[in-house]
C-alpha positions, 0 to 999 in steps of 0.5 A: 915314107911322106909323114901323114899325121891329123892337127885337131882343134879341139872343134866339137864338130871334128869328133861328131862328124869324125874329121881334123882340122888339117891333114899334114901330108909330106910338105902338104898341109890340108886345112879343112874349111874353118868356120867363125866359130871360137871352137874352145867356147863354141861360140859365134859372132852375128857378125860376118867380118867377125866371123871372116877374122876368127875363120883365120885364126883357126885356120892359122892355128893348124898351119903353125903347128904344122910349121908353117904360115900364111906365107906358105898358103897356096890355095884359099877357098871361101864359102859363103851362103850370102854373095853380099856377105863376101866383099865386107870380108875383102880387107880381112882377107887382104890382111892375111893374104895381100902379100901371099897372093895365094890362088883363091876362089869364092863359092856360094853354098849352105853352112853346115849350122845357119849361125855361120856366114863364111867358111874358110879352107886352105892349102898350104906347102911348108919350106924346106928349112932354111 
């Protein structure tokens, strides 16, 4: 039987719409799309870049819980209401991921709140242990 079990962030959005953070399934974490949001203060940064570098610590938070890290991220989806918000986000996402190299792809779409800039989600496949 392939272990199923939800990673909750504590996001208020997560039990108003009735979702999890991550779907841990066998060797498969699913991270729902993550946004800029500090989810135990539910506040937000202006700022997108700021947003794009607390995206990634909640998206990180659910993988490490799972056991497992950037290293296993495999697929990244990024969305965004404004293209030009996407290039300032560049070096934070290279940080994260520059070394990973995971598939990825930039859409262009509302958020959910008009205070969110980008919102990220991620795929990854935890390693047999060593």
């Amino acid at each position: 039987m392939t272990e199923r079990r939800s990673i909750l962030s504590g996001s208020t959005f997560e039990e108003r719409i009735g979702y999890a953070r991550a779907v841990v399934d066998g060797d498969w974490v699913h991270v729902s799309g993550t946004t800029g949001f500090d989810y135990p203060t539910m506040t937000i940064s202006e700022d997108v870049v700021e947003q794009a570098e607390q995206c990634l610590r909640n998206v990180e938070a659910a993988p490490a819980e799972a056991k497992c890290t950037f290293a296993d991220v495999v697929r990244v989806r990024c969305l965004l209401p404004d293209r030009a918000d996407f290039e300032p986000c560049w070096p934070v996402l290279r940080r994260a991921f520059g070394q990973v190299r995971p598939a990825a792809t930039m859409l262009m779409c509302d958020l959910a709140d008009p205070r969110m800039k980008i919102e990220i989600e991620a795929y990854a496949r935890r390693r047999p242990p060593a």
